[in-house]
GUMAR-907718 format. One line per field, with one value per residue (C-alpha): residue number from 1; residue in one letter; x, y, z. Coordinates in Angstrom, 2 decimals. Layout:
<rozas>
nr: (NUM  ...) $
rest: (a  ...) $
X: (X  ...) $
Y: (Y  ...) $
Z: (Z  ...) $
</rozas>
This chain:
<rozas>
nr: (1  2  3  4  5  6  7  8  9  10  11  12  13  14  15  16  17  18  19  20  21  22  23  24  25  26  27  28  29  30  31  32  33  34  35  36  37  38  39  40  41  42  43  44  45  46  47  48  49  50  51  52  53  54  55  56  57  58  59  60  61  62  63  64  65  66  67  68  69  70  71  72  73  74  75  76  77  78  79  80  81  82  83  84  85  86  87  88  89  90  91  92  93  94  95  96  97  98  99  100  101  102  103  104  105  106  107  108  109  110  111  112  113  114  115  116  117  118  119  120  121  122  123  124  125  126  127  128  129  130  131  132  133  134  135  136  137  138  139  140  141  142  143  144  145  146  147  148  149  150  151  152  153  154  155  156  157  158  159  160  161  162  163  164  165  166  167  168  169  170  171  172  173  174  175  176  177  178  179  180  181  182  183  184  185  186  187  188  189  190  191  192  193  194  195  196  197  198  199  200  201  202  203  204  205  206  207  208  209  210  211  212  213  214  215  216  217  218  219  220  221  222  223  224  225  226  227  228  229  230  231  232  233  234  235  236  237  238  239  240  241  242  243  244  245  246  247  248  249  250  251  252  253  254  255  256  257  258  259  260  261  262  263  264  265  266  267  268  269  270  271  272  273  274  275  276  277  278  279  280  281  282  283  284  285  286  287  288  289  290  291  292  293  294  295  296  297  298  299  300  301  302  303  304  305  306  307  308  309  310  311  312  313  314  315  316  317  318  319  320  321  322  323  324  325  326  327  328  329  330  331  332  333  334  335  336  337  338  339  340  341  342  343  344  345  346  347  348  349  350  351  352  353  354) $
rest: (x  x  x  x  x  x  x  x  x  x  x  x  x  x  x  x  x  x  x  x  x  x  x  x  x  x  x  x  x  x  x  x  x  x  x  x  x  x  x  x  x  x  x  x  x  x  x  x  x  x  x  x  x  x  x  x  x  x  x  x  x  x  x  x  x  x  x  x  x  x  x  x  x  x  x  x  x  x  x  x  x  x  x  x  x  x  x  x  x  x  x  x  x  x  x  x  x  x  x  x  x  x  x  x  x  x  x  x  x  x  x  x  x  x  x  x  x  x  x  x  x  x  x  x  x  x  x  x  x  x  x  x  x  x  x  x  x  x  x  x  x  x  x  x  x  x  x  x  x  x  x  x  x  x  x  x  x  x  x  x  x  x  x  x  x  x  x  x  x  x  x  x  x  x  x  x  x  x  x  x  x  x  x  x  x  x  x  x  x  x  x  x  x  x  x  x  x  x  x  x  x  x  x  x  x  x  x  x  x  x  x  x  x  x  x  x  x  x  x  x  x  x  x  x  x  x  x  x  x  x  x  x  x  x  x  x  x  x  x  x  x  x  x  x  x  x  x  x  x  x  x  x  x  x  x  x  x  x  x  x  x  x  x  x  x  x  x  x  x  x  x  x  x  x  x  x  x  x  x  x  x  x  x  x  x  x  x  x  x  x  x  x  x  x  x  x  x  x  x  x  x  x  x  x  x  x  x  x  x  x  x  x  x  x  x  x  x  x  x  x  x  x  x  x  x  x  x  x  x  x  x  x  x  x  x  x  x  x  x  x  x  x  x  x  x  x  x  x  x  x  x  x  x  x) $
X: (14.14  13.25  15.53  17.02  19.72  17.61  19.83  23.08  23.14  20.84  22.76  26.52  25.20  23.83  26.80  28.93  27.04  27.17  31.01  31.05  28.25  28.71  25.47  22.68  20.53  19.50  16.60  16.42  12.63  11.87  11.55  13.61  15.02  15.94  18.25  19.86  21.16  22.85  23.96  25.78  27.05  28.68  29.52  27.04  23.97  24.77  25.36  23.90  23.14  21.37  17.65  15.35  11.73  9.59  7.78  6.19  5.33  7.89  6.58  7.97  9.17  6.18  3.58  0.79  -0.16  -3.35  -1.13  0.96  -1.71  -4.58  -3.38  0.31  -0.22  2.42  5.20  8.78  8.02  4.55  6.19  9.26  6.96  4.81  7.49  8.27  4.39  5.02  8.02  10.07  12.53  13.05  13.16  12.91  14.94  13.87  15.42  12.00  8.82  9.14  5.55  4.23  6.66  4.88  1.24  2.16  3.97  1.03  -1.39  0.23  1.71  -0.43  0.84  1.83  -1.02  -1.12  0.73  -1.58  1.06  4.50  7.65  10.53  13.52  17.05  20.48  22.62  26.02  26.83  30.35  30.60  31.24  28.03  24.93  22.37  18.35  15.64  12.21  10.10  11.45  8.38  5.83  3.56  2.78  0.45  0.85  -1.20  0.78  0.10  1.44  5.26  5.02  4.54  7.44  9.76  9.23  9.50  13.18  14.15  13.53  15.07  18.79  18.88  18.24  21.09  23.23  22.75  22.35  19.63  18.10  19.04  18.02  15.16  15.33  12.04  12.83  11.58  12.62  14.01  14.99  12.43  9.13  7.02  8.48  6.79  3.65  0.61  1.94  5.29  4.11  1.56  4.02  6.52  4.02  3.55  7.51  8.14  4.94  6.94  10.78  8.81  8.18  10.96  9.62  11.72  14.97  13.52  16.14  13.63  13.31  16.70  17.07  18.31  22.29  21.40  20.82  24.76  25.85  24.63  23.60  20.35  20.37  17.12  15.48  11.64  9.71  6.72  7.04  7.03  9.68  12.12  11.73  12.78  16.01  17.13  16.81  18.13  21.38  21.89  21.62  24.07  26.79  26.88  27.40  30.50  31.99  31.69  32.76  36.09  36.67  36.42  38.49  41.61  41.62  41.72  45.38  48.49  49.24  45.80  46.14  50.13  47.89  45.43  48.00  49.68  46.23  44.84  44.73  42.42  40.67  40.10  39.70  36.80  35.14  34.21  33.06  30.47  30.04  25.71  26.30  27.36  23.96  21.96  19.09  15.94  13.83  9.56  8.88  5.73  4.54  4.16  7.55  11.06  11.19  14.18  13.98  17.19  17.83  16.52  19.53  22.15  25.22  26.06  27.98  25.16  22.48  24.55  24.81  20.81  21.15  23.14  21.15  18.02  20.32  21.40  17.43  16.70  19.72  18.97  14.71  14.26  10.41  9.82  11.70  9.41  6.32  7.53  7.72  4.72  2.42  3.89  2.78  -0.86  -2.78  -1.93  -2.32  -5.91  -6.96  -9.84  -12.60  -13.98  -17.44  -19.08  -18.49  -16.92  -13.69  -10.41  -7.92  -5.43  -8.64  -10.17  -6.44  -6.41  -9.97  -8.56  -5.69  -8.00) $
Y: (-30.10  -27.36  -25.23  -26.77  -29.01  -29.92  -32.13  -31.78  -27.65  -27.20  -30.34  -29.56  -25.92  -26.66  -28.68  -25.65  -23.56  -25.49  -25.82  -21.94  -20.89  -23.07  -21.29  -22.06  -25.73  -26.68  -28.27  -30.70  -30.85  -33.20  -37.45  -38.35  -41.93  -39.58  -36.70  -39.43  -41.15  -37.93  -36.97  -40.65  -39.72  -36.36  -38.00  -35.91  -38.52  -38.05  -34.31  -33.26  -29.70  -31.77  -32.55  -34.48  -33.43  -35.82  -34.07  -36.79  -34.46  -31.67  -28.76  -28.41  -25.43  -25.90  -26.78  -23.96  -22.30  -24.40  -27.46  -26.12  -24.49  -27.14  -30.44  -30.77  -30.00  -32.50  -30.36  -29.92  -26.13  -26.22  -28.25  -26.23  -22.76  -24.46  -25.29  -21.39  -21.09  -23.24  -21.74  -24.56  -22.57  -19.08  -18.77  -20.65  -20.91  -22.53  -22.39  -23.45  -22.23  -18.43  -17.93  -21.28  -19.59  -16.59  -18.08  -20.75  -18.51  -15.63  -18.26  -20.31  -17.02  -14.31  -10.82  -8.47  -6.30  -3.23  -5.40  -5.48  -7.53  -9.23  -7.97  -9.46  -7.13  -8.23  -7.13  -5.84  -4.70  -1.08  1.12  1.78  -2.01  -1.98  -4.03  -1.68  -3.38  -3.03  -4.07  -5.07  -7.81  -9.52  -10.58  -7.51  -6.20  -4.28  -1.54  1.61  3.98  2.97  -0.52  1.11  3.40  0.20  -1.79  1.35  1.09  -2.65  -2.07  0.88  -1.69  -4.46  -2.47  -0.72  -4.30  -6.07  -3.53  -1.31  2.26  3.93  6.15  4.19  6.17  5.42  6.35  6.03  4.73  7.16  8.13  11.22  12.71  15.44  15.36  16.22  13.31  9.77  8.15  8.85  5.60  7.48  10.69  9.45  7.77  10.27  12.62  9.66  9.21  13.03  13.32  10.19  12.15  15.17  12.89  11.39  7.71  7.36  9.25  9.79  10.70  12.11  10.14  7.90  6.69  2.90  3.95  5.05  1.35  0.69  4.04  3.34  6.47  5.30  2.38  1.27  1.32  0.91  0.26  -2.01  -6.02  -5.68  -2.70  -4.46  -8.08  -6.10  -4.58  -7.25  -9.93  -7.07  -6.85  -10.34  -10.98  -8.22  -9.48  -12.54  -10.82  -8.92  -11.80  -13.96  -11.51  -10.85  -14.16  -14.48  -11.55  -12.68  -16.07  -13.88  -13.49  -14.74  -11.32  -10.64  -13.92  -12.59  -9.90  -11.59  -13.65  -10.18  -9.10  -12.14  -10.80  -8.11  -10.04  -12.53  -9.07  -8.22  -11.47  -12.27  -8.49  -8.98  -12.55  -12.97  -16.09  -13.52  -11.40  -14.59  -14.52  -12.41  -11.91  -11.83  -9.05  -8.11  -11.93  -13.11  -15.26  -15.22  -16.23  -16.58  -17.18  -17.92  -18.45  -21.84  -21.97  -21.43  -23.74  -24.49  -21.50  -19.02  -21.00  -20.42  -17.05  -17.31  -19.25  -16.76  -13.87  -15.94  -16.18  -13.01  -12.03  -14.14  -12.78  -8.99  -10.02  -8.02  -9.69  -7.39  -4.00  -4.47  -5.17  -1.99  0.27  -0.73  0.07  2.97  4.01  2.23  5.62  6.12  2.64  2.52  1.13  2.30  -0.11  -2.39  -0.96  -3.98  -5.81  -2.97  -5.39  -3.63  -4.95  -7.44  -8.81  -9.56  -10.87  -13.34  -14.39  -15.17  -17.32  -19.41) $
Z: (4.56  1.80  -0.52  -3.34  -1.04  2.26  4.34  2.12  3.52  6.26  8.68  7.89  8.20  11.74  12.76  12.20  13.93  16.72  16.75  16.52  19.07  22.60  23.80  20.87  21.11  17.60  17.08  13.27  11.93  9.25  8.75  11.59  9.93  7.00  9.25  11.56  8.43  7.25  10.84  11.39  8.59  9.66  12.88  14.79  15.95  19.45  19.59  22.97  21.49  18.92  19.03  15.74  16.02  13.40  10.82  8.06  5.10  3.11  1.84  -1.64  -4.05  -6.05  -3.80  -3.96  -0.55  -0.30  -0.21  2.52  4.49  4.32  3.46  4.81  8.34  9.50  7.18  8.67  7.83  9.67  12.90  12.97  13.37  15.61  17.72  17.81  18.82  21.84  23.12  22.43  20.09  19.64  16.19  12.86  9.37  6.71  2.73  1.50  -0.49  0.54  -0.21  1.55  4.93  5.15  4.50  7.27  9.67  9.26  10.03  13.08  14.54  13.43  13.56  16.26  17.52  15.15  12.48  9.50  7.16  8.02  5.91  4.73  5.27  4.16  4.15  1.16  1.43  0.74  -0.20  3.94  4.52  6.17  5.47  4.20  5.87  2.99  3.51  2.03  -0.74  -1.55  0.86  -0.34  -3.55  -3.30  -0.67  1.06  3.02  6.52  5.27  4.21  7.87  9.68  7.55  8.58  12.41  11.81  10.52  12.75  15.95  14.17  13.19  16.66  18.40  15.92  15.05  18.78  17.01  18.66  15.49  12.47  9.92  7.46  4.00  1.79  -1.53  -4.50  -8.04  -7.15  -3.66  -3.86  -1.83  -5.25  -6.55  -6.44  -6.28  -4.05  -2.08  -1.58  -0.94  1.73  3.21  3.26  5.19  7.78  8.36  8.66  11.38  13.06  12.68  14.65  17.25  18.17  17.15  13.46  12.19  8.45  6.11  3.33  -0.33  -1.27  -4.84  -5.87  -5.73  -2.57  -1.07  -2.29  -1.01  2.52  2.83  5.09  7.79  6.55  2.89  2.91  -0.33  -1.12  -1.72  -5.71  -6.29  -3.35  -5.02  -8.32  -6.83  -4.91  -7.83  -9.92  -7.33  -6.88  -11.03  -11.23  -8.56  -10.43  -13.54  -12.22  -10.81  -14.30  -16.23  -13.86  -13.79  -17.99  -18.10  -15.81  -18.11  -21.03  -21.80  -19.59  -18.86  -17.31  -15.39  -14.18  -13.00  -11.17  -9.44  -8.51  -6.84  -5.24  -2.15  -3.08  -5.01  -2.41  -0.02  -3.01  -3.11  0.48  0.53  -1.89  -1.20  -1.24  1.32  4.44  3.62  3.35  6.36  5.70  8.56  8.54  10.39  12.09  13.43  17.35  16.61  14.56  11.44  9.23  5.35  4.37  0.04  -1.34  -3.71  -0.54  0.55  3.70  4.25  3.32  5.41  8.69  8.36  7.94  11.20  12.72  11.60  13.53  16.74  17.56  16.86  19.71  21.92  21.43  21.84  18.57  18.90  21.96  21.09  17.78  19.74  21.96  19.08  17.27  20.75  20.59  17.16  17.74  18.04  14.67  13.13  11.87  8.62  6.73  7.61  4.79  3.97  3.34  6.80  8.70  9.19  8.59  6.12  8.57  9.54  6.56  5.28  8.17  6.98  3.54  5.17  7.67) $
</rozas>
């Protein structure tokens, strides 16, 4: 029901899936008179891979997070994760209120043991045709070091689940490739990720800069919530830019659209390549359940590749390899204790949510 579309994406989306993937059951969350009247209209009421759960209240794009966490507790958003609680689905997407997701996911799922804060983690393309994974885009701000060495194992178990490489390597995102380069936040972090290489538990690269993401020199780009938000709205702004201003130029003059007849292939080739839609799909990392966030602006082709992206989480059980990998690293996941209550930082967060 949320994004900017609701039904108009998220059902023909879901049909399409279904056509393409005999083995996935789809489950439809949201005012149940209101989906049946779009699905007799796409000739698909009586789908038998096709289930409506009710859900009487919508969590909108501007609804704060006390509205979605306290007073909408029949939301399509709020069913649809609790249905993940259950067991009854394996994962969720939704297109809506990113920061109403999180908040409600966090508090219905919690986090995986040794999880202090979920991550969103994305994937942008890069030169080697390759997505490059970059976490994280948003969910946290404001960062301390153990925070970025958790988001890191995070990703490494998600790309060697998906993507069946066995060391991705993870590259920490810096101003400069050069250890006394950074930030105390980087440089604390670094030290964590190079204990972690010695190991055997992470393949650290060192410090990548921001071409570096596009490069694809690194499997994996970690940075905190308020730098990733930057480059990825930064990316996205920028793709579009490229792709008006092409298109302005080839109308130009007749010759330049003689041209762009000559290279339509390639251009066509070009476009799908950098096409946001196929990257759409961002996963919340670090909760007892899959999540999928997929963009609130997205058409239906961009929300079933945020469908797909929640699948194939559920077929390669990314939830337990990340589970796995974080138990591993538990020994050295411990949070400076608040001095005031003696309560460690995820536990006072999950305070502030209840």
């Amino acid at each position: 029901m949320g994004g900017d579309h609701g039904p108009a994406v998220t059902l023909p989306a879901a049909i399409s899936f279904l056509a393409r993937e005999p083995d996935v059951e789809l489950i439809l969350v949201g005012p149940v008179e209101l989906i049946e009247m779009q699905l007799q209209r796409l000739a698909a009421a009586q789908h038998p891979r096709l289930t409506v759960v009710n859900a009487t209240e919508i969590v909108t794009m501007d609804d704060s997070l006390e509205v979605a966490l306290r007073r909408k507790k029949d939301s399509s958003m709020r069913v649809a994760i609790t249905l993940v609680k259950e067991g009854r689905a394996h994962a969720c997407v939704s297109a809506g209120n990113t920061a109403a997701l999180m908040a409600v996911s966090r508090y219905v799922l919690k986090t995986i043991p040794g999880v202090d804060r979920p991550a969103i983690c994305t994937l942008i393309p890069n030169q080697k045709d390759r997505p490059t994974y970059m976490l994280d885009l948003g969910a946290n701000v404001d960062c301390e070091p153990h925070h970025l060495h958790q988001f890191a194992l995070m990703g490494s178990a998600l790309v060697s689940a998906i993507e069946g490489k066995a060391r991705p390597t993870v590259g920490l995102l810096n101003v400069g490739e050069e250890d006394i380069k950074g930030n105390d936040l980087v440089k604390q972090t670094a030290n964590l990720l190079r204990a972690d290489h010695a190991r055997g538990i992470l393949n650290f690269y060192g410090n990548v800069e921001g071409n570096d993401i596009f490069e694809g020199t690194t499997d994996i780009v970690v940075c905190d919530g308020f730098v990733g938000n930057v480059v990825l709205k930064a990316s996205e702004g920028l793709g579009r830019f490229v792709k008006n201003a092409l298109t302005a130029e080839f109308k130009r003059t007749p010759i330049n659209m003689l041209g762009a007849l000559i290279a339509r292939g390639a251009i066509k080739a070009f476009s799908r390549r950098m096409n946001p839609s196929r990257y759409n799909g961002a996963s919340l990392l670090g909760l007892r359940g899959l999540v999928f966030k997929s963009h609130g602006g997205a058409d239906a082709y961009g929300y079933e590749w945020a469908i797909k992206r929640a699948f194939d989480a559920a077929k390669y059980d990314v939830l337990a390899q990340i589970s796995l990998s974080i138990a591993e690293l538990m020994p050295l996941v411990d949070p400076a204790p608040n001095p005031e209550n003696g309560l460690h930082a995820a536990e006072l967060d999950q305070k502030k949510i209840a």
